[in-house]
Structures are given as structure tokens and as C-alpha cells.
N, CA, C and O atoms as a DFTB+ gen file, in Angstrom:
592 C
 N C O
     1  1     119.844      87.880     113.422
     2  2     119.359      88.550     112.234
     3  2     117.828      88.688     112.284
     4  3     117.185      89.708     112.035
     5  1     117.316      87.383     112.679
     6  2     115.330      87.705     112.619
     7  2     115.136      88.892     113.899
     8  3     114.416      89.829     113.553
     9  1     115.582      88.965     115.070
    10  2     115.025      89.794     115.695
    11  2     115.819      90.951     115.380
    12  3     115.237      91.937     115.830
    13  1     116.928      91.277     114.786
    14  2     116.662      92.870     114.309
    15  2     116.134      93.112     113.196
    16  3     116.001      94.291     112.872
    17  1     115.709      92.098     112.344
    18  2     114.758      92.780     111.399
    19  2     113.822      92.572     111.781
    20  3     113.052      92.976     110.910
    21  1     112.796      91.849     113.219
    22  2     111.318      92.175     113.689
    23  2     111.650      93.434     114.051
    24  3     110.992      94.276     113.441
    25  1     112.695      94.012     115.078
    26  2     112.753      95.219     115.688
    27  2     112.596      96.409     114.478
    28  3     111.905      97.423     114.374
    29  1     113.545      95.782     113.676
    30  2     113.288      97.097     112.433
    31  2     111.724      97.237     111.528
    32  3     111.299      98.256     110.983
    33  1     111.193      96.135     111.572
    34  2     109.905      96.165     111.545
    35  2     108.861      96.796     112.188
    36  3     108.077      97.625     111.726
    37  1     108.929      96.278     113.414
    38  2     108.186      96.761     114.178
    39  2     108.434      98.519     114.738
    40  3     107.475      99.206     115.089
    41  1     109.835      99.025     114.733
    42  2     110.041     100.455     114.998
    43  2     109.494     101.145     113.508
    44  3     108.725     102.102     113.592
    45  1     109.878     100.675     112.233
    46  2     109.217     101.186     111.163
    47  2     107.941     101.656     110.802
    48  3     107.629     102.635     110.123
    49  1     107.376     100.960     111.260
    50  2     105.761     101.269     111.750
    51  2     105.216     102.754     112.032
    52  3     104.274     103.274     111.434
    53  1     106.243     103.541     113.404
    54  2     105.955     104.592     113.921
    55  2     106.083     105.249     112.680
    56  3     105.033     105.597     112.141
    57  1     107.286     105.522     112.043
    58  2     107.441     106.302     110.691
    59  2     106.505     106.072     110.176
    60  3     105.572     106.798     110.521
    61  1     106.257     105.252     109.358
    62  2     105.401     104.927     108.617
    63  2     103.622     105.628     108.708
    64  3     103.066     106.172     107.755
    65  1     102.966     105.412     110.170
    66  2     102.519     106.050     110.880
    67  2     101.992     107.631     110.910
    68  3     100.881     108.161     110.902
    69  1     103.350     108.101     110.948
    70  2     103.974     109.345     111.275
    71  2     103.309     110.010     110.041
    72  3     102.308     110.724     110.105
    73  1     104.069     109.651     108.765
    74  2     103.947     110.352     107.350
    75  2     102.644     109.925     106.983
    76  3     101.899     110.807     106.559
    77  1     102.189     108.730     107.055
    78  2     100.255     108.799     106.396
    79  2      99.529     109.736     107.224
    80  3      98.714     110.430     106.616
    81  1      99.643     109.933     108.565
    82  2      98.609     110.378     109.332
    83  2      98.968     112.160     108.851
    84  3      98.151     113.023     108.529
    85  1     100.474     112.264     108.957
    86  2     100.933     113.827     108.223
    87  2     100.195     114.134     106.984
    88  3      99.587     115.190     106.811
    89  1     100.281     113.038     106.011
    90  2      99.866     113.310     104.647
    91  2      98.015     113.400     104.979
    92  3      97.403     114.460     104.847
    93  1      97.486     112.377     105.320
    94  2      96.172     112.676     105.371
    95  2      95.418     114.209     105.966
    96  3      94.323     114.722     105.734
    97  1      96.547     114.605     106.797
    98  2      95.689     115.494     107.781
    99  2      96.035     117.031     106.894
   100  3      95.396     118.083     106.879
   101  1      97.221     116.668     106.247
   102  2      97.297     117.536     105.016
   103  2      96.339     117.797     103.796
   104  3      95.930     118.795     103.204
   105  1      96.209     116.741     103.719
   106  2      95.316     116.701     102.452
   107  2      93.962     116.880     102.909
   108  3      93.218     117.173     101.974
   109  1      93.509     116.821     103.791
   110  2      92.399     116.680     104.666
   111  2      91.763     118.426     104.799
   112  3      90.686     118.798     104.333
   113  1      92.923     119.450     105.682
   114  2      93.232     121.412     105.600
   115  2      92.874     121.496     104.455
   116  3      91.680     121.753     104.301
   117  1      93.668     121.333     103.304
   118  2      94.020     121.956     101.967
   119  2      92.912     121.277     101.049
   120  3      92.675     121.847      99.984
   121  1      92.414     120.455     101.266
   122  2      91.118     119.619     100.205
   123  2      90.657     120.899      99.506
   124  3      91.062     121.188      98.380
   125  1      89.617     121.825     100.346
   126  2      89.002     122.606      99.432
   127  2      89.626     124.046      98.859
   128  3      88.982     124.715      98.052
   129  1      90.910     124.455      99.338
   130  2      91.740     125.459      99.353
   131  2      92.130     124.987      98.130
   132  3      92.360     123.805      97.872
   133  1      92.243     126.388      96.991
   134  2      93.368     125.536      96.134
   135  2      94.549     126.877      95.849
   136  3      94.743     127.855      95.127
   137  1      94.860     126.464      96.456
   138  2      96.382     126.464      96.918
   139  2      97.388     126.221      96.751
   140  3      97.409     125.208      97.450
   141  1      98.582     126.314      96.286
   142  2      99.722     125.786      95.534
   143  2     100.072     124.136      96.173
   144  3     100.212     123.818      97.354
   145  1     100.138     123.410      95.154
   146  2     101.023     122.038      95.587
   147  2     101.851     121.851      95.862
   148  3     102.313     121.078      95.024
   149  1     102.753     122.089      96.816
   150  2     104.019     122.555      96.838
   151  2     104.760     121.579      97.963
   152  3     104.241     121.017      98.928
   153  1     106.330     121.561      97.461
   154  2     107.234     120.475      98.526
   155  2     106.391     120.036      99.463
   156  3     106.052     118.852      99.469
   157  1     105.790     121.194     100.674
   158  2     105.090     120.896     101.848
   159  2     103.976     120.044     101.971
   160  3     103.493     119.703     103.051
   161  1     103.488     119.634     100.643
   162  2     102.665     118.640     100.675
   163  2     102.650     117.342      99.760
   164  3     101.813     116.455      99.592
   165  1     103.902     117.585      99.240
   166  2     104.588     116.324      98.747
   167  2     105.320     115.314      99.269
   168  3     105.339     114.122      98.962
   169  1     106.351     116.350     100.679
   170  2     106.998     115.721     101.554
   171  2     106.506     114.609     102.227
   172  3     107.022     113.557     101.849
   173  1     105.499     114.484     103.289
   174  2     104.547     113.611     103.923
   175  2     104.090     112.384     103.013
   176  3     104.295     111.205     103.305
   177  1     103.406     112.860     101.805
   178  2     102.894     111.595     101.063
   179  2     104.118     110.846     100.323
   180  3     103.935     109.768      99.757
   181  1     105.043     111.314     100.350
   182  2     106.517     110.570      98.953
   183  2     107.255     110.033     100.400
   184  3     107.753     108.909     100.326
   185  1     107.354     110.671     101.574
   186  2     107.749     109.759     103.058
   187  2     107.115     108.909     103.330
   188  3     107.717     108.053     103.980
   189  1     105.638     108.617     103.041
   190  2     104.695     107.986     104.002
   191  2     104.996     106.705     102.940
   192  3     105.334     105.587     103.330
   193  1     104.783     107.133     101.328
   194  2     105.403     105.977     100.046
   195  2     106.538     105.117      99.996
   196  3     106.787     103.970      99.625
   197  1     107.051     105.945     100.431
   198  2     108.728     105.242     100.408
   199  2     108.932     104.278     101.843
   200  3     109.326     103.114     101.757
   201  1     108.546     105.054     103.411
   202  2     108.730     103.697     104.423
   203  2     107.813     103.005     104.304
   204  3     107.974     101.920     104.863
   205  1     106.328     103.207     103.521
   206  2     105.540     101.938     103.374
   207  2     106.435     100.553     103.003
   208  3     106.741      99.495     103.553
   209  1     106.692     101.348     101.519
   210  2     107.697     100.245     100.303
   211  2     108.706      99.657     100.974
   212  3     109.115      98.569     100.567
   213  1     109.355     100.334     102.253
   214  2     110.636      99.821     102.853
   215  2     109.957      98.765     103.780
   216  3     110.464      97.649     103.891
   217  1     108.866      99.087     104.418
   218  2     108.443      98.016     105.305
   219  2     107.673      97.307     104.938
   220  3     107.187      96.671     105.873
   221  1     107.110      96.959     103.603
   222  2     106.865      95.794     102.727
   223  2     107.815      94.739     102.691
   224  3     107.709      93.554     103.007
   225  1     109.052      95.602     102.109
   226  2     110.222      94.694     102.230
   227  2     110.802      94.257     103.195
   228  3     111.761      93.553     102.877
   229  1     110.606      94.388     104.483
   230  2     111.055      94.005     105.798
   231  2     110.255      93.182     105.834
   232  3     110.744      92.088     106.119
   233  1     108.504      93.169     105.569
   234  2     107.751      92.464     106.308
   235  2     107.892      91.023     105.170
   236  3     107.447      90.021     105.731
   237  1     108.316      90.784     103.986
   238  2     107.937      89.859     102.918
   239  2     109.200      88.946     103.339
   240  3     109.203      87.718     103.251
   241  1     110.128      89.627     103.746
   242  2     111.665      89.013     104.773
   243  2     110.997      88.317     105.580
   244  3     110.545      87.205     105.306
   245  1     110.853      88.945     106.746
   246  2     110.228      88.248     107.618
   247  2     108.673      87.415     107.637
   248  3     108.030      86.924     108.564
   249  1     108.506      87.481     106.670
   250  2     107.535      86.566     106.403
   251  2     107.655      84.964     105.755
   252  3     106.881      84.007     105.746
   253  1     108.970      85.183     105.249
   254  2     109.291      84.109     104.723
   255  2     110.295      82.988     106.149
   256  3     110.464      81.768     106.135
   257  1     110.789      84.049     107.246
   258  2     111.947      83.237     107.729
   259  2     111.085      83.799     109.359
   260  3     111.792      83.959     110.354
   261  1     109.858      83.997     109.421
   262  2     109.804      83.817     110.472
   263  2     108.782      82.366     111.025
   264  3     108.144      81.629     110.273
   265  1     108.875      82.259     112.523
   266  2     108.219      80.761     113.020
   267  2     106.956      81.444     112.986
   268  3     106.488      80.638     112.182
   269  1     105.805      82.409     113.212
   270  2     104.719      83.280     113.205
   271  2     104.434      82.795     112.083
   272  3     103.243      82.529     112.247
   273  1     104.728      82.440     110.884
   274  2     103.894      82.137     110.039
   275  2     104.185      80.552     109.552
   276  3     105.038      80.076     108.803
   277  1     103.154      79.994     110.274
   278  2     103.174      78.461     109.710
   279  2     101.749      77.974     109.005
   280  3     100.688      78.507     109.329
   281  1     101.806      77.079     108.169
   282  2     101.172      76.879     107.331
   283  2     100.604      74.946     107.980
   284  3     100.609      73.861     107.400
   285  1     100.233      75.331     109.256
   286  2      99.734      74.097     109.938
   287  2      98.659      73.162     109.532
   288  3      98.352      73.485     108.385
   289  1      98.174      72.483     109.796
   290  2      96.697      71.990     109.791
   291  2      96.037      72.457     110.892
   292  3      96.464      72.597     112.039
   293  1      94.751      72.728     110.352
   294  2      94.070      73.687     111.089
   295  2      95.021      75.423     111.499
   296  3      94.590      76.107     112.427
   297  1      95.679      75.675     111.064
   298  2      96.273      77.005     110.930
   299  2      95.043      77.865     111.126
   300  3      94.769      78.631     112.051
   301  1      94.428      77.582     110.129
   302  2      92.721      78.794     109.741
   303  2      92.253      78.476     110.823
   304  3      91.624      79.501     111.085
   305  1      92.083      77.771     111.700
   306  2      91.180      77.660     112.827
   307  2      91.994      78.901     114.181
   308  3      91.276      79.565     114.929
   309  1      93.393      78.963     114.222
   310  2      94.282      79.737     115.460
   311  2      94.108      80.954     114.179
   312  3      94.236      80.947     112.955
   313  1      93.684      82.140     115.399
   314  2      93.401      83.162     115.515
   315  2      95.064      83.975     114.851
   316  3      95.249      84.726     113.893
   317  1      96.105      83.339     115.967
   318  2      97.223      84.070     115.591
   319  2      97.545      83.669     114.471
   320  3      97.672      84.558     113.629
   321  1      97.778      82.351     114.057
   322  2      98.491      81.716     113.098
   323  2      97.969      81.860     111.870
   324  3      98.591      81.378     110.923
   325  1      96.425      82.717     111.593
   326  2      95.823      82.806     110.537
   327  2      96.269      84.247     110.236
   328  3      96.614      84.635     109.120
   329  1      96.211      85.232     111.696
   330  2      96.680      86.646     111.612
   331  2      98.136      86.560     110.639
   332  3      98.116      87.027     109.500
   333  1      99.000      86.116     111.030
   334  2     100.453      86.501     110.604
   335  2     100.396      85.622     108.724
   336  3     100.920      86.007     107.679
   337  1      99.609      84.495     108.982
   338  2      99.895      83.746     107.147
   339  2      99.208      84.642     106.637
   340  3      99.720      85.051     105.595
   341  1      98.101      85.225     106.952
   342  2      97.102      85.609     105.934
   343  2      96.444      87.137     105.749
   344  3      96.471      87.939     104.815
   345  1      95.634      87.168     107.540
   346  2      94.766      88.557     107.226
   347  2      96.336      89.978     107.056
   348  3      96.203      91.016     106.407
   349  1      97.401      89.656     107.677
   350  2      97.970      90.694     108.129
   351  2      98.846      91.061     106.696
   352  3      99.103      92.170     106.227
   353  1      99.235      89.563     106.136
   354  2     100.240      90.273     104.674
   355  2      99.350      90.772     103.868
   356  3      99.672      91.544     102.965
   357  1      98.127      90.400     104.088
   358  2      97.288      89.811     102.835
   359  2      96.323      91.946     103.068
   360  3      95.763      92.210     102.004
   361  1      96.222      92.665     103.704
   362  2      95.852      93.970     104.222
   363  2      96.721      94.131     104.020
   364  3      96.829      94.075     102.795
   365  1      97.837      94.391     104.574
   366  2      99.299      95.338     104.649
   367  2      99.405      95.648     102.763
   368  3      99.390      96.755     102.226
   369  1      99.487      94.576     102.218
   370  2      99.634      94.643     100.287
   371  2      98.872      95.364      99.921
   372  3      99.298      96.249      99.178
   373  1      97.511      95.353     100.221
   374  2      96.492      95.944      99.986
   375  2      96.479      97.121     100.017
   376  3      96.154      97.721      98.993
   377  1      96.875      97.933     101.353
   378  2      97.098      99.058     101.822
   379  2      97.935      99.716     101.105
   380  3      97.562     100.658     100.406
   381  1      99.155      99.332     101.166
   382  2     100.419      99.710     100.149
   383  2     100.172      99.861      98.798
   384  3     100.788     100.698      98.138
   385  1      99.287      99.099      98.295
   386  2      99.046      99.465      96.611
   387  2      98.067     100.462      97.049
   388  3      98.742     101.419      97.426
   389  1      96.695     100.761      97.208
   390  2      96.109     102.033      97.495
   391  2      96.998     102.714      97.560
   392  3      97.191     103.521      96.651
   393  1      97.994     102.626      98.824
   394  2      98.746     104.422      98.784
   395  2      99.990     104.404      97.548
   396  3     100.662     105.431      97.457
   397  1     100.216     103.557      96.853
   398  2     101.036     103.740      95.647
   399  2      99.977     104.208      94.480
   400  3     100.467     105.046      93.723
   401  1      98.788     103.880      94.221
   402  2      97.922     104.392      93.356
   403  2      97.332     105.554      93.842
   404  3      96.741     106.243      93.011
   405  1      97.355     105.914      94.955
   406  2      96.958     107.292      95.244
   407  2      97.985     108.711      95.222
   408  3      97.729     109.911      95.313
   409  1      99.428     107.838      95.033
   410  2     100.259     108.894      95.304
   411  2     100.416     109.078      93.405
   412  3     100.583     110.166      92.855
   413  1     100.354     108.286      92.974
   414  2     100.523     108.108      91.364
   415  2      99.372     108.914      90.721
   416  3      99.611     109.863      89.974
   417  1      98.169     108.532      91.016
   418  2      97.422     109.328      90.541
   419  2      97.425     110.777      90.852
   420  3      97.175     111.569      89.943
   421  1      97.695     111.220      92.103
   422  2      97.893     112.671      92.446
   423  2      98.428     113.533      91.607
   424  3      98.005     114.494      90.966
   425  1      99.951     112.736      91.799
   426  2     101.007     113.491      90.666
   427  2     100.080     113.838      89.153
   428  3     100.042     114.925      88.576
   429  1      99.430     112.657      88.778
   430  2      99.007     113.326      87.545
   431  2      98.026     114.056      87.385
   432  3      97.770     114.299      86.205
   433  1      97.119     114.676      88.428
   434  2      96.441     115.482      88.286
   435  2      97.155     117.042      88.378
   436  3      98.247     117.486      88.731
   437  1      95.718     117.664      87.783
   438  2      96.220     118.909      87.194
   439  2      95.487     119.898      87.934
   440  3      95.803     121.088      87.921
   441  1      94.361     119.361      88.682
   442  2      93.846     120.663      89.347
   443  2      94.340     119.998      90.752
   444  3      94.308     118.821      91.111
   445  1      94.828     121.212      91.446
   446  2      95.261     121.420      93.157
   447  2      94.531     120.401      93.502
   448  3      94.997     119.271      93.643
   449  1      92.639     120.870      93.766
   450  2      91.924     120.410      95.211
   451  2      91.797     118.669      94.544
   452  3      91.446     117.743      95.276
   453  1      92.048     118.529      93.487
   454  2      91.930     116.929      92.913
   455  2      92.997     115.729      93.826
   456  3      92.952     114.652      94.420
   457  1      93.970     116.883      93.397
   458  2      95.838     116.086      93.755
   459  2      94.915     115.604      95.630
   460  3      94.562     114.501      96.049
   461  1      94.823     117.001      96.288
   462  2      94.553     116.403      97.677
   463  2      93.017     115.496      98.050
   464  3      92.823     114.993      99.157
   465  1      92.215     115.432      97.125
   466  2      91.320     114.929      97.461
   467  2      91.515     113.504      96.871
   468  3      90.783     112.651      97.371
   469  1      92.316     113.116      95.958
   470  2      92.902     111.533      95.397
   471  2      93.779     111.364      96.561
   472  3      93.504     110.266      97.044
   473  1      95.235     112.261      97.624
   474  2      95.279     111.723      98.665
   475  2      94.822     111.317      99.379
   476  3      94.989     110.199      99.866
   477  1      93.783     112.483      99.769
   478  2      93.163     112.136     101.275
   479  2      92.013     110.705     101.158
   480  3      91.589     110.072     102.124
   481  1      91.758     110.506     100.020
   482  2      91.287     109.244      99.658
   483  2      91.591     108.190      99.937
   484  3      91.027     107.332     100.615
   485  1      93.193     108.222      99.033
   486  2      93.702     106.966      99.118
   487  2      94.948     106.626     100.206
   488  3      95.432     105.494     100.208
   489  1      95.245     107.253     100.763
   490  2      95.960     106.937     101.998
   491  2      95.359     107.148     102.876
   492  3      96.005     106.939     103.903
   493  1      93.852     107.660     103.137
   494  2      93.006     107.296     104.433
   495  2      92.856     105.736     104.313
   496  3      93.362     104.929     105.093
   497  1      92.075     105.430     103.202
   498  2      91.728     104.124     103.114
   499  2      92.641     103.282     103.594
   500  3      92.385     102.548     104.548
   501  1      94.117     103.299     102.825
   502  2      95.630     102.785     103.154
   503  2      95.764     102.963     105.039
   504  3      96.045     102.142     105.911
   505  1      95.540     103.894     105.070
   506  2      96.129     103.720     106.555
   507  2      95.522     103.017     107.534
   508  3      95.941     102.375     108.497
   509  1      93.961     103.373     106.902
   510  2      92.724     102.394     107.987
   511  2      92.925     100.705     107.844
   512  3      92.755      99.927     108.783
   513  1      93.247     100.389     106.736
   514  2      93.143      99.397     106.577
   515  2      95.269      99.075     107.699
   516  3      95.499      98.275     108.607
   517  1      95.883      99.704     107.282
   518  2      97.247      99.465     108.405
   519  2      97.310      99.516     109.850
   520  3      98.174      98.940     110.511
   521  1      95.868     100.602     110.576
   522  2      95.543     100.448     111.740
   523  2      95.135      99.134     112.148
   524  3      95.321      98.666     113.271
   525  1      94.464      98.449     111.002
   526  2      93.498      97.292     111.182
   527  2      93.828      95.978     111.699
   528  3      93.319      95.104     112.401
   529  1      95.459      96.329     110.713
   530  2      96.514      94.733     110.753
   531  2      97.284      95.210     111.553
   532  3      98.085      94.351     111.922
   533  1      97.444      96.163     112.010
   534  2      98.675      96.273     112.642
   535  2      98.342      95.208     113.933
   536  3      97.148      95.133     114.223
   537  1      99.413      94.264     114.843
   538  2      99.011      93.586     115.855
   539  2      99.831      94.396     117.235
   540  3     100.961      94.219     117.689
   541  1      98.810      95.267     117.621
   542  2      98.801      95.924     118.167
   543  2      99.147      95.048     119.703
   544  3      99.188      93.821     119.617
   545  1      99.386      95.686     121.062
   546  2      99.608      95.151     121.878
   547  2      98.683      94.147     123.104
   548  3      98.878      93.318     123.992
   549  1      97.129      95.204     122.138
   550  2      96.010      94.360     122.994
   551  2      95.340      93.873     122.181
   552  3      94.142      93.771     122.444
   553  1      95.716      93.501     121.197
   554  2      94.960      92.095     120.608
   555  2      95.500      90.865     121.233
   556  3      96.082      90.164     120.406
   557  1      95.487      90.377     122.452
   558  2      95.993      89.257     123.149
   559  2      96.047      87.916     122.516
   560  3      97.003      87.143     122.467
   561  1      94.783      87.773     122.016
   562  2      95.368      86.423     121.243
   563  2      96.579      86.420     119.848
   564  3      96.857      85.393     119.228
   565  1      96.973      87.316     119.656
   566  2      97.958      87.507     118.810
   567  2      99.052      87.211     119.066
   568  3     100.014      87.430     118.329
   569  1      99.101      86.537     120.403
   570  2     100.714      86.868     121.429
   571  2     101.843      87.879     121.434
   572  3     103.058      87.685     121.469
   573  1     101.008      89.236     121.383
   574  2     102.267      90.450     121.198
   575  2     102.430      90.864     122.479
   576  3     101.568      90.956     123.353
   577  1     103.753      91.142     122.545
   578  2     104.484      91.269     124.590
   579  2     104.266      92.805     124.877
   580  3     103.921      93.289     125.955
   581  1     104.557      93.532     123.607
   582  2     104.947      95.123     123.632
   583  2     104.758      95.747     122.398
   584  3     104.615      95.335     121.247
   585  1     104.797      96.976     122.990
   586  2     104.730      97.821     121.416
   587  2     105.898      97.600     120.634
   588  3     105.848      97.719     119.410
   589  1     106.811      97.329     121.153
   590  2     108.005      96.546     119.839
   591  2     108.417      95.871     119.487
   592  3     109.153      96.034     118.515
């Protein structure tokens, strides 16, 4: 059960990925255009919302039942063991509320170039900060084997 929900974790990511970098680069064209709001630029940001929220919930799973997060003495001193208790849930939440307050606020705006410029705001920020934690394959002291 823990390693298919790391695997589903860790493949979730690409999605996840996929739809912020879609939504930003959307909102990013269309910023000063105003231009209808339409499905085509709702799609990306309400995808990028929803597998965030799904891989919150994968990661708060596996955060509770995995060995990666121990709560040692001297924990804060290991690089990895501070990554997985702390900097990585503790960003990932972070990130996820930005792009839930950015997708919330959008909706309620009323002028076009607003809606994309409250995206491209708040799911840049969201995503930079998900590039940040993500434990990528060459952060070596992290002990990650592969991209999955």
C-alpha cells in the first residue's frame, strides 16, 4: 500500500506540473488581451486546483505512514529528515493555498485582464514555490533514486 501511494504521488506531480505551468503560460498570452474568459482558460487552472488538492491528500497519507518522516533527535540537524518533516509539507500547503486563493479570487473578478493577472500571480508564486520542494532527483542528500 505505501509504495503505490509514493508511486501515485510521485507520478501525480507530472499532472500537477502539467496544468500550473498550462495555466500560468495562459494567463501569462492573455494578461493584457481582454478577451473572453472562456472554458479554455478555466480548464488548466480548475485541473491544476483539483490534482493539487488530490496530491495534498496523497502527500498528508503519506506523511503520516511513511519512515521519511521521523521526528528524531537532532532530525533538524539531517538535511533529509528535516526536508520530508518540515520544509517540504510545510511549502507544498503553502503553495496549494496560494493556488486555491488565486483560483477563488479570479472567479470573482469581473474584469477579464484582472481574472488572468490574479492567476498568473498566484499560481506562479504556487508553482515556484512546488519547483522548490519538489525532491527532485539531484538533490542527493535527499536520498531520491529516480524521477519516481
Amino acid at each position: 500500500m505505501y509504495n503505490f501511494l509514493l508511486h501515485a504521488h510521485s507520478g501525480l506531480r507530472w499532472l500537477v506540473l502539467i496544468f500550473l505551468v498550462a495555466a500560468v503560460v495562459n494567463a501569462l498570452i492573455k494578461k493584457g488581451k481582454a478577451t473572453e474568459y472562456g472554458k479554455s482558460d478555466k480548464m488548466p487552472a480548475l485541473l491544476g486546483l483539483i490534482f493539487c488538492h488530490v496530491q495534498l491528500l496523497l502527500g498528508f497519507v503519506l506523511y503520516f505512514i511513511s519512515q521519511k518522516v521521523s521526528f528524531h533527535d537532532g532530525f533538524m540537524k539531517d538535511t533529509a529528515s528535516r526536508f520530508y518533516a518540515v520544509e517540504h509539507v510545510s511549502m507544498m500547503v503553502i503553495a496549494i493555498i496560494l493556488i486555491t486563493i488565486g483560483y477563488s479570487k479570479a472567479k470573482k473578478q469581473t474584469e477579464i485582464s484582472k481574472k488572468h493577472n490574479t492567476i498568473l500571480f498566484f499560481y506562479g508564486i504556487g508553482l515556484l514555490l512546488i519547483l522548490a520542494s519538489i525532491p527532485w532527483p539531484f538533490r542527493t542528500a535527499l536520498g531520491v533514486t529516480g524521477w519516481f
